[in-house]
VEXMARFI-673462 format. One record per residue (C-alpha): residue in one letter; x, y, z. Coordinates in steps of 0.1 Angstrom, whole numbers, plus 2048, in hexadecimal, padded with zeros to 3 digits. Layout:
# residues N
AXYZ
...
//
This chain:
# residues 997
X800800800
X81381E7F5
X81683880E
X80A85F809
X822877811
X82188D830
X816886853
X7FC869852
X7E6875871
X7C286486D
X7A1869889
X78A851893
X768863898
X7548608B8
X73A8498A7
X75382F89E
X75F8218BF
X7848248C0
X7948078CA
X7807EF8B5
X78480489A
X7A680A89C
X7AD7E689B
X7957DF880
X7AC7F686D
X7CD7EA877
X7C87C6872
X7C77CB84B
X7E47E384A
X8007D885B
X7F57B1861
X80F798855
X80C77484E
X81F766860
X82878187F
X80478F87F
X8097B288C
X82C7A68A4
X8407C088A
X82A7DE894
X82F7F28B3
X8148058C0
X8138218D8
X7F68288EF
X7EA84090D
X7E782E928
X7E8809937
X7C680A936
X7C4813911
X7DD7F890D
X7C37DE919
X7A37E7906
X7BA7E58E5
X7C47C38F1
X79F7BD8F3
X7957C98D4
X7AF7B58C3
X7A67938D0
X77C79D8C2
X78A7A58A2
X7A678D89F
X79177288F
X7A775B89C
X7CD7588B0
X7E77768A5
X8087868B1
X7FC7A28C2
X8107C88BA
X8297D08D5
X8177E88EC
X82A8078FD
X814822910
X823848911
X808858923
X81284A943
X83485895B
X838832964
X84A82F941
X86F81E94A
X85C7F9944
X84D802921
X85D81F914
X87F82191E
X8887FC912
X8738018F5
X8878258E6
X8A281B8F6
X8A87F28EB
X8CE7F88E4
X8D880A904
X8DD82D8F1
X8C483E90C
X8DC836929
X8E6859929
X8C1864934
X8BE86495D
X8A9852970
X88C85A97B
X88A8689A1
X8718579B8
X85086E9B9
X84B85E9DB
X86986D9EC
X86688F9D5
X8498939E8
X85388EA08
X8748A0A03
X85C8C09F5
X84B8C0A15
X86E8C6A2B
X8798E2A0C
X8528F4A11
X8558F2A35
X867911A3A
X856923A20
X834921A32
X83F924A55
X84190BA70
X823907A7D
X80D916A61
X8058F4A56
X8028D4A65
X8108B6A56
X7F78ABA40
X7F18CDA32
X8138D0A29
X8168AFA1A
X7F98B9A04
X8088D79FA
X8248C69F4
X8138AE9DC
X8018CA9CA
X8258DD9C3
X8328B99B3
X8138B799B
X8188E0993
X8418D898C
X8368B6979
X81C8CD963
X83A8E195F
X8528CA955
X8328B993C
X8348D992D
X85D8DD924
X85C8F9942
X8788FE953
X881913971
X89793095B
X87193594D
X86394196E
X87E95B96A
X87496A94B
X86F98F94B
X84998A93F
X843972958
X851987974
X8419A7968
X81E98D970
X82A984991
X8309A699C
X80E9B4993
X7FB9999AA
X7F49979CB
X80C9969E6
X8039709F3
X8029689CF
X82C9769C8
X8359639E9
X8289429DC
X8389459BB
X85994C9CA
X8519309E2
X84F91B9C4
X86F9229B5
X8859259D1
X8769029D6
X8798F49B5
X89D8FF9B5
X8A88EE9D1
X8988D09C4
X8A88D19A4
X8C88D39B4
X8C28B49CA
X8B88A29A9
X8D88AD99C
X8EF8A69B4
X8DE8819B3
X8DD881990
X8B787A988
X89E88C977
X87988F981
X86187596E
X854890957
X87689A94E
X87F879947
X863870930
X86D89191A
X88B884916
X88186690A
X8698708F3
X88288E8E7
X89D86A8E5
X88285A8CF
X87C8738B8
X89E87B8B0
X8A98558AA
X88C84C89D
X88D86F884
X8B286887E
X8AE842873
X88C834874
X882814884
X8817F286C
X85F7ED87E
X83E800875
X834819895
X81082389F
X80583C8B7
X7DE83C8C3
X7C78498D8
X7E48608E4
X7D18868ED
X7EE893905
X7F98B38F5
X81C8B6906
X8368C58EE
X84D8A98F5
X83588F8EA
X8298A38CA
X84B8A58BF
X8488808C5
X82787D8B3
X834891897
X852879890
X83B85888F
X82486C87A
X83E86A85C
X853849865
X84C83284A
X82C81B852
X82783686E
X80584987A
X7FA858892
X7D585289A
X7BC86C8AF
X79E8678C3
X77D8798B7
X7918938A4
X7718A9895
X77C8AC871
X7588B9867
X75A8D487E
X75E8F6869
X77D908867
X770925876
X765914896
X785903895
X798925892
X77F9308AC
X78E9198C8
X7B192F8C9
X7D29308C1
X7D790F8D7
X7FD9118DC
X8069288BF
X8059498CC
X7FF9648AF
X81B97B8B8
X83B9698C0
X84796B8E4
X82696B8F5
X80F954907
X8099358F4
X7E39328FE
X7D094F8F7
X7B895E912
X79A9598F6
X7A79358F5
X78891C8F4
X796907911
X77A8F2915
X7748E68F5
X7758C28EE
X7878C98D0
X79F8E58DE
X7BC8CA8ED
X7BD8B48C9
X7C48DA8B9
X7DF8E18D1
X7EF8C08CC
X7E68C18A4
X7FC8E78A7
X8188D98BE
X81E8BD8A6
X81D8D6885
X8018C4874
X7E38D4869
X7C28C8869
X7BE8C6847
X7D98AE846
X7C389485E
X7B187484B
X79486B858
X799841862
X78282D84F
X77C811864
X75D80E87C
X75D7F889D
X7467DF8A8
X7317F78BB
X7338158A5
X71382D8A3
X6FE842887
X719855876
X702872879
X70987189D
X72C87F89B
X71B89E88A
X7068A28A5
X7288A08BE
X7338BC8AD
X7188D18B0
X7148CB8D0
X7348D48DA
X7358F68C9
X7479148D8
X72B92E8E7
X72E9428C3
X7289258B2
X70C9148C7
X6F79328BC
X6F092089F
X6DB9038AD
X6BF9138A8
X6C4912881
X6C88EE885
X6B38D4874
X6A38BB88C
X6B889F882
X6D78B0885
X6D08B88A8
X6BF89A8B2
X6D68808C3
X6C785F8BB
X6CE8468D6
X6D78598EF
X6C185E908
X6BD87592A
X6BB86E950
X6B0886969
X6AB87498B
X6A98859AD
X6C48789C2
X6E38629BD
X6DA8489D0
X6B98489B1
X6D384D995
X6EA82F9A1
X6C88169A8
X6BE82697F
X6DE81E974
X6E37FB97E
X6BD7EE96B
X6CA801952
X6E57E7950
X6D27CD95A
X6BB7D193E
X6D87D3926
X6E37B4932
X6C67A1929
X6D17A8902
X6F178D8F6
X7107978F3
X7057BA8FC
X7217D190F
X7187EB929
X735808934
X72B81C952
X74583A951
X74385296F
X75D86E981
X74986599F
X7558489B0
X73C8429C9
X7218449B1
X7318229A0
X7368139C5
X70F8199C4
X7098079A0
X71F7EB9A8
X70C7E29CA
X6EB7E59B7
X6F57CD99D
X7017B09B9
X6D97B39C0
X6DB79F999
X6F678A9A1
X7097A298B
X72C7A2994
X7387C7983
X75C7D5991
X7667FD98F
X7867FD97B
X78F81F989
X79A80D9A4
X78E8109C9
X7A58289DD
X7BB8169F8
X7AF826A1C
X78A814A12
X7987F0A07
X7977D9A27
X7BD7D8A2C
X7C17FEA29
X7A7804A43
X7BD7ECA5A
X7DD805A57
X7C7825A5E
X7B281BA7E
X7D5813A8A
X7E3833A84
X7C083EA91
X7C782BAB1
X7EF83BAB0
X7DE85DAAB
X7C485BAC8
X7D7846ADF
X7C0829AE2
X79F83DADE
X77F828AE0
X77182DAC0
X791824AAA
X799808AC2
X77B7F6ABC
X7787FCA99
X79A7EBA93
X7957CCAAA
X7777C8A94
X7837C8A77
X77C7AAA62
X7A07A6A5C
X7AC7A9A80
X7AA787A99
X79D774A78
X7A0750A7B
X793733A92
X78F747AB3
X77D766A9D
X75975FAB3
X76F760AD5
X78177EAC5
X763791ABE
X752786AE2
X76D79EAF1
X76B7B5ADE
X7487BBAE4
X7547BAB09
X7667D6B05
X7517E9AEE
X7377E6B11
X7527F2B27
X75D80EB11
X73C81FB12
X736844B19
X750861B1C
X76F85CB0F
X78B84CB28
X7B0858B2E
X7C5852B0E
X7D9835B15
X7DA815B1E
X7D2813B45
X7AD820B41
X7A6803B26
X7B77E8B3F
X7A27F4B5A
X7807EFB42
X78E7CFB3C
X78E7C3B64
X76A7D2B65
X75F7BBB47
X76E7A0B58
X75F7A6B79
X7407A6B6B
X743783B5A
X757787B3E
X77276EB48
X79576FB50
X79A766B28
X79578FB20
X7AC797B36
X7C5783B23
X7BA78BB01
X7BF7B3B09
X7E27AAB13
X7EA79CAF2
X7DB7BFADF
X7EB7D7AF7
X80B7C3AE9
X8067CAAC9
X7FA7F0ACD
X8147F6AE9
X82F801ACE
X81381FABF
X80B82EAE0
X831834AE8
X83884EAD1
X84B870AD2
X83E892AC8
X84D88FAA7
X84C86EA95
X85F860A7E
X84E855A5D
X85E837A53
X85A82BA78
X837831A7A
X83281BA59
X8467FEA6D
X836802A85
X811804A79
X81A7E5A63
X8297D1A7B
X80B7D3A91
X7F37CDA71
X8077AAA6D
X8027A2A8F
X7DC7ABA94
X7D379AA71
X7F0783A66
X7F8782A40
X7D8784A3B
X7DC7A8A36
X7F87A8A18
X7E278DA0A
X7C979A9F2
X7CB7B89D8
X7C47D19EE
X7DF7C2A07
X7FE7C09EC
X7F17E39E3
X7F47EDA06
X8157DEA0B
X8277F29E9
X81A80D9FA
X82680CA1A
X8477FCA0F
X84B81D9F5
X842833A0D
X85B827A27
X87A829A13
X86E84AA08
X86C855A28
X884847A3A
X89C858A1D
X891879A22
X889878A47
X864882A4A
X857889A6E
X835891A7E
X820894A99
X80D86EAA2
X7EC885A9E
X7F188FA7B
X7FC86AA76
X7D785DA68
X7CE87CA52
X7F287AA3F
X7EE854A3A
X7C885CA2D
X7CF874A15
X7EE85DA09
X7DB83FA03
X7C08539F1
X7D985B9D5
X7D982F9D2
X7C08209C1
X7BC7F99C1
X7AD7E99A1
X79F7C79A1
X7B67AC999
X798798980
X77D7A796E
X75A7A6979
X73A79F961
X74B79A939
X7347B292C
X7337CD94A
X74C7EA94D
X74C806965
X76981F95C
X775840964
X77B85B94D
X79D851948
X79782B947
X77A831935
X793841914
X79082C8F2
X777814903
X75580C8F2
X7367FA8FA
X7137F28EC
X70580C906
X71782391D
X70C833939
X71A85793F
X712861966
X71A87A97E
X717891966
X7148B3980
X72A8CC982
X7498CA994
X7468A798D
X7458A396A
X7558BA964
X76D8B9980
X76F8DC990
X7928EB983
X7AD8EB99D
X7C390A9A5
X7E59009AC
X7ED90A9CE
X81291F9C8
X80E92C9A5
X7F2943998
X7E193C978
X7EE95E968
X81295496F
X80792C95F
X7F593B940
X81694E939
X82E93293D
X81591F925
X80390B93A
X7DF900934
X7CB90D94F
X7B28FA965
X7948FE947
X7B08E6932
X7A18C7947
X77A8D193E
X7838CD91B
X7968AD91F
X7708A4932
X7618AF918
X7708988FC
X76D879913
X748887915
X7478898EB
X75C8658EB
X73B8548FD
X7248648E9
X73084F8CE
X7228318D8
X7038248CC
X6F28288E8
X6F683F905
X6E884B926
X6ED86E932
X6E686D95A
X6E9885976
X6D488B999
X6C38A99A4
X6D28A99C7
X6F389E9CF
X6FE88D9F4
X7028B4A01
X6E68C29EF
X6D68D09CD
X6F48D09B2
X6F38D998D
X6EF8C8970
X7138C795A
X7198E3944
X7188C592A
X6F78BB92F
X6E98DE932
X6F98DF90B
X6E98BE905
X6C58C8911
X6CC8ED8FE
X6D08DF8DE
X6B88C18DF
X69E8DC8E5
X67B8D28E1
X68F8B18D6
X69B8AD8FB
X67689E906
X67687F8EF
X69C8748FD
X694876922
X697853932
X67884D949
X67782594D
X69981D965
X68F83E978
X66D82D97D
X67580B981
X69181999C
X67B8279AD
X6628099B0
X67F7F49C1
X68180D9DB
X65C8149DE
X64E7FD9FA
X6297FAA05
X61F813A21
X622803A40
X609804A5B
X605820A70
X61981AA91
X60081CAAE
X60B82BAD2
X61E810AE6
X609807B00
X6127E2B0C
X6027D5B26
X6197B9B38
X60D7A0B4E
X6047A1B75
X62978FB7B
X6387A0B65
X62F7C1B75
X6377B6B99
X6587C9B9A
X66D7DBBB7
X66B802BB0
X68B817BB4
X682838BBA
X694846B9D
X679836B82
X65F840B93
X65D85DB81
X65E84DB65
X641837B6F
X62B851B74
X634869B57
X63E84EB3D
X63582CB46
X64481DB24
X666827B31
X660818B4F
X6537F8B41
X6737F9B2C
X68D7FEB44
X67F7EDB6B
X6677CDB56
X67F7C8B34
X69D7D2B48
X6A97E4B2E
X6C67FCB30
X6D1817B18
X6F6811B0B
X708836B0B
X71B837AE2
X74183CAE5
X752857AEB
X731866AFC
X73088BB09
X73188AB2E
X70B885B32
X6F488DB53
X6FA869B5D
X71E86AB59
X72288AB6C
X70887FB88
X71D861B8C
X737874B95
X72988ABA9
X71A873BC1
X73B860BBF
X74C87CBD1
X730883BE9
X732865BF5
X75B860BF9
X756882C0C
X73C875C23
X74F853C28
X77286AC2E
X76187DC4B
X74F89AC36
X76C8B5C3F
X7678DAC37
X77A8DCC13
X7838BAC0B
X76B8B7BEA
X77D8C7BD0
X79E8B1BD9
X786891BDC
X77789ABB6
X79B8A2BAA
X7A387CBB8
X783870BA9
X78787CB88
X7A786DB8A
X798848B91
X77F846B77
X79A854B5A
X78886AB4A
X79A876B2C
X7AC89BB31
X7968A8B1A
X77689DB2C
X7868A8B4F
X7908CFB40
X7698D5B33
X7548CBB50
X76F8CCB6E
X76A8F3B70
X7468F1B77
X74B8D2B8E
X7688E5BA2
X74E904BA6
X7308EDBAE
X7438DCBCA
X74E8FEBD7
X72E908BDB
X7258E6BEA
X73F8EAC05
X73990AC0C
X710905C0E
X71B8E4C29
X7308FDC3E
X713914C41
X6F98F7C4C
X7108EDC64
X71490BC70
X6EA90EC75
X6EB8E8C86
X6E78D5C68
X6FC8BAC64
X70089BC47
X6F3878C57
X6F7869C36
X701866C13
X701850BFA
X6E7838C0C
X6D381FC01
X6B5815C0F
X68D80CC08
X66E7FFC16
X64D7EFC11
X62D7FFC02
X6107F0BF4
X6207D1BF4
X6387E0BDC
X6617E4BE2
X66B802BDF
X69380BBE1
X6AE825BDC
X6C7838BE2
X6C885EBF3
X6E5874BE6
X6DE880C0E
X6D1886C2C
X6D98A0C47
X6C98A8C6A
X6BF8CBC75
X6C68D8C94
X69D8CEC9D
X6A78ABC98
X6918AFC75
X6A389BC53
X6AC8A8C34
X6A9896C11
X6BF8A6BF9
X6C689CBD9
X6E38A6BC1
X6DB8B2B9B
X6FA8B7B81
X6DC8CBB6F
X6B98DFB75
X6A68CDB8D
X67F8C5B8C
X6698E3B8E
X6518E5BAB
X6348E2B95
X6468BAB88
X6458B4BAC
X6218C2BB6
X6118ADB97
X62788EBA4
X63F88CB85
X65F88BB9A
X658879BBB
X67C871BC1
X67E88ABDF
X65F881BF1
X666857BE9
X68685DBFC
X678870C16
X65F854C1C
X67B83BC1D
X68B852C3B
X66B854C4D
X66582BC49
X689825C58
X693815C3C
X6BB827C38
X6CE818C51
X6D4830C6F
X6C184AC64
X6A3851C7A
X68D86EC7B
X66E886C68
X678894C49
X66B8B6C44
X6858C0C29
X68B8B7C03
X6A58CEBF5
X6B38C8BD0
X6DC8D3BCC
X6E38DEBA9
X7068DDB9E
X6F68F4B7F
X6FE91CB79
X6F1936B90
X6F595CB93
X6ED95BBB8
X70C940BC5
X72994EBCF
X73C93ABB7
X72993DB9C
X718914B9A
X705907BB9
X6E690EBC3
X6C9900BD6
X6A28FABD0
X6878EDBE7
X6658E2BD3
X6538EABF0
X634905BEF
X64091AC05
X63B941C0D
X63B955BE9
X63E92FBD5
X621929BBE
X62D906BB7
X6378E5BCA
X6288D2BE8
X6238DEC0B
X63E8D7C22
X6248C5C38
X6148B1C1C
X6338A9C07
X634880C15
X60F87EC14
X60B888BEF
X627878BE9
X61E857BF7
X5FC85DBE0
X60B862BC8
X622841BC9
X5FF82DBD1
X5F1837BB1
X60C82CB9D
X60E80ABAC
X5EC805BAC
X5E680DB8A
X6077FBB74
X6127E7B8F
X5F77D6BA2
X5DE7E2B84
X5D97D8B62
X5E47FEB54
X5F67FFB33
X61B810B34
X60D829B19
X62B83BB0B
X631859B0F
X60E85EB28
X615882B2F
X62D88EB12
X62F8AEB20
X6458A5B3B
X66C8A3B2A
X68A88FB3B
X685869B2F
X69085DB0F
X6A5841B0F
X68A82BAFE
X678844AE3
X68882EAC8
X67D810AD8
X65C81FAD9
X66082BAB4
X65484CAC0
X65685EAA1
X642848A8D
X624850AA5
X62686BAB4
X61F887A9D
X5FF870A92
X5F6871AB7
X5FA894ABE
X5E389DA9E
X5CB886AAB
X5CF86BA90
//
């Protein structure tokens, strides 16, 4: 086949499908007998890329064949295909190596560190910024720019006229980026970037100078990078050479095509290679800049005459085009025909919520499924959309993996290595404790039921505020699980994990790195075995860690244990672990960058909202965008064109779904500029392609029949079941919501405080009472409380944090307490008891507690008092017999039933630890709910057992010796109780009540 002269550059349109088609056409043209295509070399984007040609080749094949060689450029990872492949004699030997991007970054952070200040930044945010100043010197380097160009009058006249913030960060950059470049020097490496220009710059030169014996193919290539143009350019014209573009729009007319900009030739020489009128965005806009860089015109393109197996109407290319118009341009749809607007096949979903879009999209493919030999790609930005689709499909039986990968910190072995760090970070917090002995991973094996037994122990024990950090506090919950019939077997299990967690609790102020990697994965093997290295996500987790050792141990990287989990986090995040098989044959999920020069029957184009698709743009954090557009980098618009064309690439299918959500996980969000174009030029049109069917059938999955309408709990146990003892603290509860009474004293139910609990009334009352009675016990001296709450603080470990909120109100409470004793005592009053438990006998009921105390006036008269961390009962709770605790104690006194306590008791006095503007110290204060002089509220002094004992009467005679329901919530206006609302699925009934219903 003779050869035409010039560069042979061909396009495959959208409609064709690219990597079938590209095959199709290969196959006849550089095929041999009897080496198939072995002789032809062809280069590709990415690994990815390298795999769907793979694919196509063995559809098409018709049989067995030699394969081409394979060698992608796109990637920086190019010493295994690219350097052996330009390089097969040795002559490249003079090109450096490649410097390790792992310890660049780290190294980056130590060179930024004194640029932002010591403590402007914690670790992780300097890492980051680290990590964003490689990527900005990589984009550099992409580009051919070296530092001298930062130094280039234009580019410093820039500099100068921007804000202050804005010069310091550029000159933060390249005082930076020069001492990097001399540590790469010294070394005698190059960055990757670097590296792969010289290659390519190598290749082109060698290959210009004497061409290969072997016929060389580029495709699929879009990267617009001078060096790789040059590249391009030199295949272009090597004999049995080409160079072959994806979805190049050689229909579009040349003044649209003019209309995009200058694209990298700037019209006057010496300025700005991109133009500020530049059509960024445009699909079409990086094939021109590539088209310019490699000095072929687009005239010179040939349109590839092959079509793939799932090509579409040609017509639909046309309608690309269109669609895609620059804003000039797109004023011309409304001169459009119908059917060169209309996008056959393609149809629109609007559904309200992700969680609808992702139950949509999987019938979608279930339906397509149904058809033989039909193939379904689901291409998405938005990875947790396709986590959605893929666990929607296992309701089928429908196996479908996300070959974007799954990042590393949510794969079971990553989460290992960050709860331990958690647990390093927190100092054996509660919360990551638990979570990592757990974890399905850790104690696996035989004894996992025993494992998991303890576990649940201590998850009991661990309840409410947070303890001490340390180990002590969790030992001691460990003896309390065991006293309460756990076994001696817990204690010895705990001694085996503090063991293995000893060596990330002993840590100093600045950590090294590399340790804290040995560290973290030497406890990982010894909580989970090899387990952990043993899947994908383990080996994964091991390169990782392994990389990020040496890196760090070479540079010396240090931080505080705290910042430990959030570094390793964001770390892992940059990792993505693909599945080491496929899932369903015919079922593809792909990112945007997997999803390049694939091609299926249907594909389904989601998450299309902005900032999504397309991604929001990026500022880099040190250099502004005026100082980037001068040196001739693309700016952050660049990547919504390259969105754009994988957009225009889809459309090419035969059939495609368009699908976005009204409301995304944080709220409303808006439709992608894309498909606002879409719906714009479908116009009227856009009715007849809107896809009603999945949204329908999605929601009729979720749609359930209406349940019943929950009535008001109101069981009605039986007359054994209600013979209980009463303890004077639920009887309140009795009386104002007998369904929490019923829950608590006849199920015996008890409310389990959640981890890591804010100090709540209980906790504090606890404590309270706690030091009341030590005092009492310790001879009640004038003064002693604070020091006995300091010491009982102390005892139950509460962590520092806990201690520092509420401590201040305690210490002031317990001033006034002391001070409030000293003046009864002073009056004849004088504490008989505290602390003491007693009860008695009425209505052939038990009833029993325990008095917070009792004192003795100077007219031989007792006192009931009773401590409150917060606002205590109003008189008007106690007058209508909601809070009977007072007078049930004063009862108890009067019956003789606390031991040594003997006498009438004419006083019931409540002692809030709560705020006051009338104590001395500023919390304390006292309240007696007892009608008195001026008090409109409460019971008379003289009637207060009387009414009491009523009271109490009533109660037992109606739920205990009667056949009353517990109704909940009797008297909902009375507040306090509400351990068991969700047990009495309160809000399903309660609203319905309250109406009337």
């Amino acid at each position: 086949m003779a050869e035409r002269a010039g560069p042979r550059v061909y396009s495959i349109a959208a409609h064709r499908g690219f990597a079938d088609a590209l095959v199709a056409g290969l196959i006849p043209r550089y095929a041999d007998k009897e080496l198939g295509l072995a002789r032809l070399t062809l280069l590709l984007p990415n690994r990815r890329a390298e795999r769907i040609v793979t694919e196509a080749f063995v559809r098409l094949s018709g049989g067995g064949m030699l394969l081409p060689r394979m060698a992608v450029v796109g990637d920086l990872d190019l010493d295994e295909t690219l350097g052996p492949l330009l390089d097969p004699l040795g002559a490249g030997a003079a090109i450096p190596p490649a410097a390790d991007p792992v310890r660049r970054w780290l190294r980056l952070a130590e060179l930024l560190r004194p640029e932002v200040g010591e403590d402007r930044l914690r670790s992780s945010g300097l890492l980051n910024l680290a990590f964003e100043t490689a990527r900005t010197m990589d984009r550099l380097s992409v580009e051919g720019i070296e530092l001298g160009d930062l130094l280039q009058e234009r580019v410093a006249g820039i500099v100068g006229e921007l804000a202050e913030h804005w010069r310091h960060s550029t000159r933060a950059f390249a005082r930076v980026q020069a001492l990097w470049l001399a540590e790469l020097a010294a070394r005698g490496e190059v960055d990757a970037p670097v590296r792969r220009n010289l290659l390519f710059e190598h290749a082109a030169r060698r290959w210009a100078a004497s061409p290969p014996p072997y016929p060389v193919v580029a495709a699929g290539i879009t990267s617009a990078s001078p060096a790789l143009a040059r590249l391009l350019a030199v295949v272009a014209r090597l004999p049995g050479g080409a160079v072959i573009l994806p979805d190049l729009d050689l229909a579009l007319e040349q003044s649209v095509w003019d209309a995009l900009g200058q694209a990298g030739v700037p019209q006057v020489p010496g300025e700005a290679p991109f133009g500020d009128r530049d059509a960024l965005t445009h699909p079409q806009y990086h094939l021109k800049l590539l088209l310019n860089r490699m000095g072929v015109a687009r005239d010179e393109v040939e349109p590839w005459h092959r079509a793939g197996l799932a090509a579409a109407p040609p017509e639909r290319s046309k309608a690309i085009s269109n669609l895609f118009l620059p804003p000039e341009g797109s004023a011309g749809w409304v001169r459009l025909k119908p059917d060169q607007r209309r996008l056959a096949g393609v149809r629109l979903m609007e559904t309200a919520h992700p969680g609808e879009e992702a139950q949509a999209i999987a019938l979608l493919i279930r339906e397509a499924l149904e058809v033989p030999e039909k193939r379904v790609a689901l291409v998405t930005p938005d990875r947790g959309l396709a986590a959605r689709v893929v666990a929607h499909l296992r309701r089928w039986n429908v196996q479908a993996d996300d070959t974007a990968g799954q990042p590393l910190p949510q794969t079971t072995a990553g989460r290992v290595l960050l709860l331990l760090a958690e647990v390093a970070a927190t100092r054996i917090a509660p919360v990551p404790l638990l979570a990592l002995l757990g974890h399905p991973f850790v104690g696996a094996g035989e004894g996992r039921a025993a494992w998991l037994d303890y576990v649940r122990a201590l998850d009991l024990a661990l309840r409410g505020p947070r303890p001490a950090p340390g180990f002590h506090p969790i030992q001691a919950a460990v003896e309390r699980q065991q006293k309460r019939g756990a076994g001696s077997a817990i204690a010895a299990w705990w001694q085996e994990v503090e063991l293995v967690l000893t060596p990330l609790t002993d840590l100093p102020e600045q950590l090294p790195l590399a340790d804290a990697l040995d560290r973290l994965a030497t406890a990982a093997e010894a909580l989970c075995g090899p387990r952990i290295w043993g899947e994908a996500d383990g080996r994964a987790l091991a390169a990782w860690l392994e990389e990020l050792r040496e890196a760090a141990a070479a540079v010396g990287t240090a931080l505080p244990p705290a910042d430990l989990p959030r570094v390793l986090r964001e770390a892992m995040d940059r990792v993505a672990v693909r599945p080491p098989w496929g899932g369903h044959p015919r079922v593809a999920i792909y990112g945007l960058l997997e999803a390049r020069m694939s091609r299926a029957d249907l594909v389904i184009c989601a998450g299309l909202v902005e900032g999504t698709w397309p991604a929001a743009p990026s500022p880099e954090p040190l250099l502004p965008p005026a100082v980037l557009r001068a040196l001739g980098v693309p700016g952050g618009e660049f990547r919504i064109g390259l969105s754009a064309h994988d957009l225009a690439a889809a459309l090419g299918a035969p059939e495609v779904v368009l699908s976005w959500a009204q409301r995304g996980e944080g709220g409303p969000v808006i439709p992608s500029r894309f498909v606002l174009r879409v719906e714009a030029m479908l116009g009227e049109l856009a009715a007849s392609h809107r896809e009603h069917t999945a949204i329908d059938l999605a929601r009729q999955l979720d749609r359930a029949s209406t349940a019943p309408a929950y009535p008001q709990p109101k069981p009605r146990p039986t007359a054994v079941q209600r013979d209980v003892p009463l303890a004077v603290t639920a009887i309140d509860r009795l009386r104002s919501d007998p369904y929490q009474f019923y829950a608590g004293a006849i199920l015996r139910l008890k409310r389990l405080d959640p981890l890591d609990a804010d100090p709540s009334a209980a906790w504090q009352g606890t404590v309270v009472h706690a030091v009341m009675e030590r005092w009492h016990k310790e001879g009640g001296q004038a003064g002693a409380l604070v020091s006995i709450a300091k010491a009982e603080l102390a005892r139950l470990e509460a962590h520092p944090v806990v201690r520092s909120l509420w401590w201040p109100r305690l210490q002031k409470g317990l001033e006034w307490v002391d001070a409030q004793i000293a003046r009864d005592r002073g009056e004849g009053r004088e504490v008989i008891a505290s602390e003491a438990r007693g009860e008695m006998q009425l209505a052939g009921v038990r009833i029993h507690g325990r008095v917070d105390r009792i004192d003795r006036k100077a007219d031989g008269k007792l006192v009931v008092v009773d401590y409150k961390t917060g606002t205590p009962p109003s008189g008007k709770m106690v007058e209508n017999g909601f809070a009977l605790q007072l007078g049930t104690l004063g009862l108890i006194a009067a019956d003789g039933g606390f031991t040594g306590v003997a006498g009438d008791p004419d006083g019931f006095e409540y002692w809030s630890f709560g705020k006051s503007v009338k104590s001395e110290t500023g919390f304390g204060y006292s309240s007696e709910p007892v009608k008195d002089g001026q008090k409109k509220s409460g019971l008379p002094r003289a009637e207060f057992l009387s009414k009491t004992e009523d009271y109490l009467r009533e109660a037992i005679e109606t739920w205990i010796r009667g056949d009353a329901p517990f109704t909940a919530r009797l008297n909902p206006d009375i507040g306090g109780y509400n351990d068991f609302d969700q047990l009495m699925r309160l809000d399903e009934w309660q609203a319905r009540s309250e109406d009337g219903a």
